[in-house]
C-alpha positions as YAML, in Angstrom:
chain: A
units: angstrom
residues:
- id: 1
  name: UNK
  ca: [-121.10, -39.06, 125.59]
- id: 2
  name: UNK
  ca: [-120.87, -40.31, 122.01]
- id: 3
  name: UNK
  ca: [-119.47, -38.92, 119.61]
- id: 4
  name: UNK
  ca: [-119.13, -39.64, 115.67]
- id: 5
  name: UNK
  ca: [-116.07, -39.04, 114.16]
- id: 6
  name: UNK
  ca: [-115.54, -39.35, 110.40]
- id: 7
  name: UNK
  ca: [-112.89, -39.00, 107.53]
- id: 8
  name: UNK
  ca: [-115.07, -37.54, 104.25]
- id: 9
  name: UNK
  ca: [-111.71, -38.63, 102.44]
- id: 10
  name: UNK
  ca: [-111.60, -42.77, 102.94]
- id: 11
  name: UNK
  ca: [-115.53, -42.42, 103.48]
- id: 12
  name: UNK
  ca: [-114.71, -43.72, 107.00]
- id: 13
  name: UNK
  ca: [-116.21, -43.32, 110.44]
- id: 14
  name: UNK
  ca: [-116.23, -44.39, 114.07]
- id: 15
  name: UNK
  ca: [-118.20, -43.85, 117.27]
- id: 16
  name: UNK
  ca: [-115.95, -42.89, 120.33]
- id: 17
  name: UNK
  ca: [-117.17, -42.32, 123.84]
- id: 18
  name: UNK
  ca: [-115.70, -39.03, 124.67]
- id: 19
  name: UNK
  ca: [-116.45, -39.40, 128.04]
- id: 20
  name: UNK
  ca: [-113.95, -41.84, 128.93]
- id: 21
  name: UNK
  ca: [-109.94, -40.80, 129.43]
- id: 22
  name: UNK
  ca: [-107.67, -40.36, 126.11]
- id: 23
  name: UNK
  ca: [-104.33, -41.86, 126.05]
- id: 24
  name: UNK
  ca: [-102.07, -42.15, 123.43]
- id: 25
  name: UNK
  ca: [-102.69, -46.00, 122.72]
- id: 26
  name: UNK
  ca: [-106.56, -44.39, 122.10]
- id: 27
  name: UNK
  ca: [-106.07, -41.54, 120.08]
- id: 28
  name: UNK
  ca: [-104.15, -44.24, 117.54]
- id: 29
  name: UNK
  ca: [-106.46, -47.27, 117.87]
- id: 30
  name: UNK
  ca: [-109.19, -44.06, 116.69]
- id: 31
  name: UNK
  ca: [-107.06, -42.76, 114.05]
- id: 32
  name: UNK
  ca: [-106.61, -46.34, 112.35]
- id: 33
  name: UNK
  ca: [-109.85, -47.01, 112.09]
- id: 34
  name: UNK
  ca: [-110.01, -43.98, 110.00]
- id: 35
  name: UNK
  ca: [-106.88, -43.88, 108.00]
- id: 36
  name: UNK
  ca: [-104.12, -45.94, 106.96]
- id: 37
  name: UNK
  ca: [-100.43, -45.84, 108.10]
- id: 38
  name: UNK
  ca: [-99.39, -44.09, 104.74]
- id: 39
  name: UNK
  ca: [-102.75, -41.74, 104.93]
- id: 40
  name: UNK
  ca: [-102.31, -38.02, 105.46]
- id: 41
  name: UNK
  ca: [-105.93, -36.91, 104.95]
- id: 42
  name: UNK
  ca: [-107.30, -37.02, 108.85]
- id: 43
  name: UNK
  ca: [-106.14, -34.70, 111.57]
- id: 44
  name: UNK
  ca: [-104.56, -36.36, 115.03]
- id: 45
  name: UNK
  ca: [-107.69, -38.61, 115.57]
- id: 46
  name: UNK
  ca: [-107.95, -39.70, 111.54]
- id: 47
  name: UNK
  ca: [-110.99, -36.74, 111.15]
- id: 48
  name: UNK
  ca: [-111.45, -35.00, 107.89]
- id: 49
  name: UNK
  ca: [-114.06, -32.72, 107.24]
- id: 50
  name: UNK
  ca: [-117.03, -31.16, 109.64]
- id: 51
  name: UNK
  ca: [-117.67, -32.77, 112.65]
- id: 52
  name: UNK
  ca: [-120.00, -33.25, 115.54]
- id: 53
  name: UNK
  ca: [-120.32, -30.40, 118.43]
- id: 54
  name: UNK
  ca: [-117.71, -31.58, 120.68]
- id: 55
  name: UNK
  ca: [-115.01, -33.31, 118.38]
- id: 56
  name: UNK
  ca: [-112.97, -30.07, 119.19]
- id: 57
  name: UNK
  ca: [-112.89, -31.13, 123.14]
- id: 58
  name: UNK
  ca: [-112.21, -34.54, 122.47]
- id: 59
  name: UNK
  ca: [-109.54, -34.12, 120.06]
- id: 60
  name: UNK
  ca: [-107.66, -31.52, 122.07]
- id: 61
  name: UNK
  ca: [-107.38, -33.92, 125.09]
- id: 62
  name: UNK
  ca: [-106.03, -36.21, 122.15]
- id: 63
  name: UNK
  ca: [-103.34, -34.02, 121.12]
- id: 64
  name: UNK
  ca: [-102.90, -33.14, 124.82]
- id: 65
  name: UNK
  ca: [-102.24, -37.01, 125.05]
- id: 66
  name: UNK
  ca: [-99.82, -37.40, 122.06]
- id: 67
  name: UNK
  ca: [-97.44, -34.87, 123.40]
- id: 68
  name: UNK
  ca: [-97.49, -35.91, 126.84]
- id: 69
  name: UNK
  ca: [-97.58, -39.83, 126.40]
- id: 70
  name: UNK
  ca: [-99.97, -39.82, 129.13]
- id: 71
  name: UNK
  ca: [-103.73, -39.55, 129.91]
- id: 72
  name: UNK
  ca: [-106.23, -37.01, 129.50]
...
């Protein structure tokens, strides 16, 4: 499954395929396509703003990820 994910701050988006596993390499390759280094305006994945049904899931198993340094 698709998903859009977007920062309404940089006016930035990408489309991830939630269906695949989330590591930690991921969840960063996702956020910096969405925000810079110095850029505080996205959550774990770079999102700011509403997002798509499902963007919850996907960024929980991203946080899940983070902590862990493994694969969800």
């Amino acid at each position: 499954m698709k998903i859009k994910i977007t920062n309404h701050f940089t006016n930035l988006s990408t489309v991830v395929d939630a269906s695949l596993p989330m590591t930690t390499k991921k969840a960063d390759s996702i956020r910096s396509r969405l925000c810079s280094q110095d850029c505080y305006s996205g959550d774990d994945l770079g999102a700011s703003g509403p997002q798509v049904e499902g963007y919850r899931e996907l960024l929980h198993r991203a946080q899940c990820a983070i902590m862990s340094g493994g694969i969800r």
